[in-house]
C-alpha positions as CSV (number, residue, x, y, z in Angstrom):
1,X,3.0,-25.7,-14.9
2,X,1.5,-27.0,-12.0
3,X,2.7,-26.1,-8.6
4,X,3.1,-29.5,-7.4
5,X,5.5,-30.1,-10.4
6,X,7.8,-26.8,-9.1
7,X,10.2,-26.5,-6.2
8,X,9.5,-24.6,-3.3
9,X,7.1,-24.7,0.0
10,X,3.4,-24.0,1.7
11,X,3.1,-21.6,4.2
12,X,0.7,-18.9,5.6
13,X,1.1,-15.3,4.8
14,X,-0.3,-12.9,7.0
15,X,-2.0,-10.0,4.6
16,X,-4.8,-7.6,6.1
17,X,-8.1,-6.9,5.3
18,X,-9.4,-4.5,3.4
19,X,-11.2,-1.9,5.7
20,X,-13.2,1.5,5.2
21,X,-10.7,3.7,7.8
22,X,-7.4,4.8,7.2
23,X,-5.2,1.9,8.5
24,X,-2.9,2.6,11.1
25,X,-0.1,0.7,14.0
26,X,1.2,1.9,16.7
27,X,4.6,1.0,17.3
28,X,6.8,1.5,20.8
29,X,4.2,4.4,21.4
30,X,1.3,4.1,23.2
31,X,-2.1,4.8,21.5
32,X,-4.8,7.3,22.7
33,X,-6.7,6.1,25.5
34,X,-9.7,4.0,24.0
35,X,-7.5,3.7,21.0
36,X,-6.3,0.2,20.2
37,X,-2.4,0.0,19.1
38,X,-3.7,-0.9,15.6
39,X,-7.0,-1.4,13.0
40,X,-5.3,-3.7,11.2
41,X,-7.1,-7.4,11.1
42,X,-5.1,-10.2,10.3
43,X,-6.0,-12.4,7.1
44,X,-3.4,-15.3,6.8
45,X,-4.0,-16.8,3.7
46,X,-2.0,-20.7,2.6
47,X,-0.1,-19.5,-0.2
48,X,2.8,-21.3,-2.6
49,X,6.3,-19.6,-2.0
50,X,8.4,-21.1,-5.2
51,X,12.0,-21.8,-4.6
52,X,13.6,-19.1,-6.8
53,X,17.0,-20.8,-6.9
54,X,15.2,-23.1,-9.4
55,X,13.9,-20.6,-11.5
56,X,16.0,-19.4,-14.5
57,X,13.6,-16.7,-15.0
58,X,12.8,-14.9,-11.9
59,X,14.6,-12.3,-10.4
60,X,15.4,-9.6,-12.1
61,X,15.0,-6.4,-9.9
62,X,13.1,-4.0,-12.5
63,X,10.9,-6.9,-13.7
64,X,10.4,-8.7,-10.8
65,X,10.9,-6.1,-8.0
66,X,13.7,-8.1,-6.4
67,X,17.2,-9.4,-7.3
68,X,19.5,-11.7,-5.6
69,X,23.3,-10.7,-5.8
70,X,26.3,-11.8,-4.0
71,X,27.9,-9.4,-1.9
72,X,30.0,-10.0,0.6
73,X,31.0,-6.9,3.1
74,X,33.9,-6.8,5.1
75,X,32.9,-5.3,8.5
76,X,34.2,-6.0,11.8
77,X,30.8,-5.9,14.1
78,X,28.0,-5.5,12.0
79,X,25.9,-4.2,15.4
80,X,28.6,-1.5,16.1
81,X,26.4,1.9,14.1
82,X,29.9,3.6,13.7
83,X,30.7,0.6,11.5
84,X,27.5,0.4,9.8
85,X,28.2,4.2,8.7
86,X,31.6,4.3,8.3
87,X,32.1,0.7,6.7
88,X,28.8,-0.7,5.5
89,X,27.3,1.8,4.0
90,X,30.2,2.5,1.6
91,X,30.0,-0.9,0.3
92,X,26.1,-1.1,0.1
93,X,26.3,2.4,-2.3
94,X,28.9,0.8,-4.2
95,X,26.6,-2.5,-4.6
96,X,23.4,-0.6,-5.5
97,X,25.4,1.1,-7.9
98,X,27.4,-1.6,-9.6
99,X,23.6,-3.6,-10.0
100,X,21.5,-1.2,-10.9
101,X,23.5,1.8,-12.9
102,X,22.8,4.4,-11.0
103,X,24.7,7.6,-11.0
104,X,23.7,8.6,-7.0
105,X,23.4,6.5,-4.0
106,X,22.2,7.4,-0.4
107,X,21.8,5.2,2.5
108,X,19.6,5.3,5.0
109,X,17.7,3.3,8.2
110,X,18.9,0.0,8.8
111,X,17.0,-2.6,10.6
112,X,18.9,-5.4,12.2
113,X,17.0,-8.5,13.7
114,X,17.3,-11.2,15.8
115,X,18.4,-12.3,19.1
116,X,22.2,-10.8,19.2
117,X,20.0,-7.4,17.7
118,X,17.8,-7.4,20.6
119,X,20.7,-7.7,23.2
120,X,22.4,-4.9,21.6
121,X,19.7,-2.6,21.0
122,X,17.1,-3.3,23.6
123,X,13.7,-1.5,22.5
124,X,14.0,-1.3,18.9
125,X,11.8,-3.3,16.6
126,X,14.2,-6.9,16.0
127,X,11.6,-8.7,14.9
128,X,11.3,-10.2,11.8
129,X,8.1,-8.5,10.0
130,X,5.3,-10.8,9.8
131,X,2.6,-8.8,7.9
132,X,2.8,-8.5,3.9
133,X,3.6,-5.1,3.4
134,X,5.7,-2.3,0.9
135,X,7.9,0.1,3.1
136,X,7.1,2.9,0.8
137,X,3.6,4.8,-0.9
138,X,3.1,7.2,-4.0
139,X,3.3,9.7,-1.1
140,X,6.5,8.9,1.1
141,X,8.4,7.8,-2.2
142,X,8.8,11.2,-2.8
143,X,9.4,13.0,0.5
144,X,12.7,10.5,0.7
145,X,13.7,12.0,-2.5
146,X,13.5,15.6,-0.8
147,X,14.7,14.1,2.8
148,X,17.8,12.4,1.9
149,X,19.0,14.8,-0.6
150,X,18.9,17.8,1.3
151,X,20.5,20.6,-0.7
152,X,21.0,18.2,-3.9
153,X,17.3,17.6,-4.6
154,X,16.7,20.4,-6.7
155,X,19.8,19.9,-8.6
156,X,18.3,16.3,-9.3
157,X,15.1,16.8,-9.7
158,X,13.2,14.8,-12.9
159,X,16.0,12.3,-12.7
160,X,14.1,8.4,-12.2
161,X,14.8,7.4,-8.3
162,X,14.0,4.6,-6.4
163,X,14.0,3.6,-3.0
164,X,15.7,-0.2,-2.9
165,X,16.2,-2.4,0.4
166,X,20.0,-4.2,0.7
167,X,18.5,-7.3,2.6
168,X,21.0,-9.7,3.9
169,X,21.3,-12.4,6.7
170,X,24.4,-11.9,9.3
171,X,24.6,-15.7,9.9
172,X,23.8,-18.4,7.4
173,X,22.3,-20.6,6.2
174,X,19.6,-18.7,7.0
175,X,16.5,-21.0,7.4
176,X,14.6,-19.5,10.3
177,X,11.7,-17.0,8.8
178,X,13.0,-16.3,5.4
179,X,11.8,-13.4,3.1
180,X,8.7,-14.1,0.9
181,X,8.8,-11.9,-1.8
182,X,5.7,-11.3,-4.6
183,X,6.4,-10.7,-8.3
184,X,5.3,-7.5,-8.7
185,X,4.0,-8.0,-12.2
186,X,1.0,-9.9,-10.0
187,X,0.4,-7.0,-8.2
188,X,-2.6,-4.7,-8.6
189,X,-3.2,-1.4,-7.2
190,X,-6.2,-2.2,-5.4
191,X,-4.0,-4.6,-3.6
192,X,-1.8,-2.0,-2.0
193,X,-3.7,0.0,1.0
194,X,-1.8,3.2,2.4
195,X,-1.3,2.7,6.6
196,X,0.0,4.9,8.6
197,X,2.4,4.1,11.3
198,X,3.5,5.5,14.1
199,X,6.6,4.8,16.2
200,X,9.3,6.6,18.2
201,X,12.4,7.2,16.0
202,X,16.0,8.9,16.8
203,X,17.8,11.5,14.6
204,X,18.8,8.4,12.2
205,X,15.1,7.5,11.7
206,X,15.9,4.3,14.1
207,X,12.8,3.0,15.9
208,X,13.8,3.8,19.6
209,X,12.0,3.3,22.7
210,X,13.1,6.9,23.8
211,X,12.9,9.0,20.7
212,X,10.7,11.1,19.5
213,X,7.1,10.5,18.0
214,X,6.7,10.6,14.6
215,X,4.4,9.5,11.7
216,X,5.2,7.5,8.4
217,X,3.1,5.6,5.2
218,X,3.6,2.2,4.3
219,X,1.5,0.0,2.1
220,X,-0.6,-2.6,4.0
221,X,-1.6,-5.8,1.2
222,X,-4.5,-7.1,0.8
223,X,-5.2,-10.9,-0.5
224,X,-5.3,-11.6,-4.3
225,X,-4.8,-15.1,-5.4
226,X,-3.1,-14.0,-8.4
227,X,0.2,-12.8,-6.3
228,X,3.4,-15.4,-7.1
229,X,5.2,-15.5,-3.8
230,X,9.0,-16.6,-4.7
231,X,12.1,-17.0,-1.3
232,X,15.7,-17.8,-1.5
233,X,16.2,-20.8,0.8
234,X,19.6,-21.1,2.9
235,X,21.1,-17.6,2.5
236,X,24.6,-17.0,3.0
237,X,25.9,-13.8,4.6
238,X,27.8,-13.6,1.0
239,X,24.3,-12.8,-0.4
240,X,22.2,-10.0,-0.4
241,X,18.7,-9.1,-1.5
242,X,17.8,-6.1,-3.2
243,X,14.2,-5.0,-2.8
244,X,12.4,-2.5,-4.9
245,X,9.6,-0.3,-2.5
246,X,9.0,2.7,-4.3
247,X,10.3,3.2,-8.0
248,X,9.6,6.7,-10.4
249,X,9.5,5.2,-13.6
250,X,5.8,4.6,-14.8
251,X,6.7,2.6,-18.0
252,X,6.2,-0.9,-16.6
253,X,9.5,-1.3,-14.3
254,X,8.5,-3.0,-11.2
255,X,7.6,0.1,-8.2
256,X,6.2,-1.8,-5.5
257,X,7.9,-5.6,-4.4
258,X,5.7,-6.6,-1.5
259,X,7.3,-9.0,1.2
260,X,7.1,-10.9,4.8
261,X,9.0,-12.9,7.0
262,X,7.3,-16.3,7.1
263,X,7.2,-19.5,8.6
264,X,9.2,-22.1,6.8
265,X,7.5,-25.4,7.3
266,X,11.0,-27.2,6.3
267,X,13.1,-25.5,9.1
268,X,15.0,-28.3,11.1
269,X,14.6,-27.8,14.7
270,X,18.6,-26.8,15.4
271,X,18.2,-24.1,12.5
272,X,19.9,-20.8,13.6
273,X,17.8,-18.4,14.6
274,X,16.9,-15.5,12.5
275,X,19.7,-12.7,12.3
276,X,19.5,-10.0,9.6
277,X,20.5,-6.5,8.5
278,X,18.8,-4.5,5.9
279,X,19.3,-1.0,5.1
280,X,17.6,1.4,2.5
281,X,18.9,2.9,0.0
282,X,17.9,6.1,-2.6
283,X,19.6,5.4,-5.9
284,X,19.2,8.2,-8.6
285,X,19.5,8.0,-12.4
């Protein structure tokens, strides 16, 4: 079908270039003298982000690599971390579970964003992301396995696991720099380039302008016109988006769902500015 015939929007994704180094960011830390805070160049490419409200057949989380669900936490202040601990994350595992089958749930990292997040938590990244990127590599999928199980690793190891993302907005309808997300079926590997990054993180893993340094792997994208970019326009904070970023399974199940904030060119002008939460999640099989 032509894209003029389906719903959705034009807008420019930022991917990055293909380079001959090992990519790398800086984030919160300050790079070697001489060093700039990142090698990554910029290659924004016009793309077609289809409406996937209107598609009947997009969106399934192991074909696709993302899923919408409804999901609709009860939590007092969703800024207050003992909350997020004690009251979201119980509800995310019990999600993640319920929609995917899996026996094992751990939760992990979550990134909130916006204006109220800034306030709150001066110095941490609040941001929406604006590069297209995969949180997680062949590498790093692997090391959360060992990380976040701790003594129950062994006792799991050879089950399938997968890293998933519960994405959800905090206000709504969301219309201010929603989530483009690619089909992962259009997704080659040469498309996926490892980049390191480096940021100062606290004993949760939360980038922090006063915690330690330390040293991550995501996946940087590079442009290939066969990617099918899909968003959910005007989210609810009754909905939630899970996002596959690292998956064991070889077989053909979606591993890698590559994603960005982006501009929507239909945002009114009074649209309420961007507030999220999104945490990650290890499920086991």
């Amino acid at each position: 079908m032509d894209e003029r015939e389906l719903a959705g929007v034009k807008s420019s994704l930022n991917y990055i270039l293909p380079a001959n180094e090992t990519l790398y960011t800086y984030n919160i830390v300050e790079p070697p003298e001489g060093m700039p805070a990142s090698n990554q160049i910029l290659d924004p490419h016009d793309v077609f982000i289809r409406d996937a409200r209107k598609s009947a057949t997009v969106g399934q989380l192991d074909v696709h690599g993302f899923q919408l669900i409804p999901f609709a936490p009860a939590v007092d202040d969703i800024y207050d971390p003992a909350q997020i601990e004690q009251d979201y994350y119980p509800q995310v595992i019990d999600i993640v579970k319920k929609h995917t089958g899996a026996s094992e749930v751990r939760v992990f990292v979550p990134f909130l964003r916006g204006e109220e997040a800034q306030r709150r938590m001066p110095g941490g990244i609040t941001m929406p992301a604006g590069t297209v990127h995969v949180d997680f590599t062949e590498e790093t999928g692997p090391e959360c396995f060992a990380e976040r199980l701790g003594e129950d690793a062994e006792r799991l190891r050879g089950r399938r696991f997968a890293v998933i993302n519960v994405w959800r907005p905090i206000n709504g309808p969301m219309r201010d720099h929603p989530l483009a997300l690619c089909d992962a079926r259009t997704v080659e590997p040469k498309d996926l380039m490892v980049s390191r990054s480096i940021s100062r993180t606290n004993d949760k893993g939360l980038r922090t302008a006063d915690g330690k340094i330390t040293a991550g792997e995501i996946y940087s994208v590079a442009f290939n016109p066969a990617h099918k970019w899909y968003y959910v326009p005007d989210m609810m904070p009754d909905e939630a988006l899970l996002l596959k970023n690292y998956d064991s399974r070889r077989d053909g199940v979606a591993r890698f769902s590559p994603h960005s904030a982006f501009a929507d060119p239909t945002t009114p002008a009074d649209a309420l500015p961007r507030a999220s939460i999104e945490v990650r999640t290890l499920a086991v099989w």
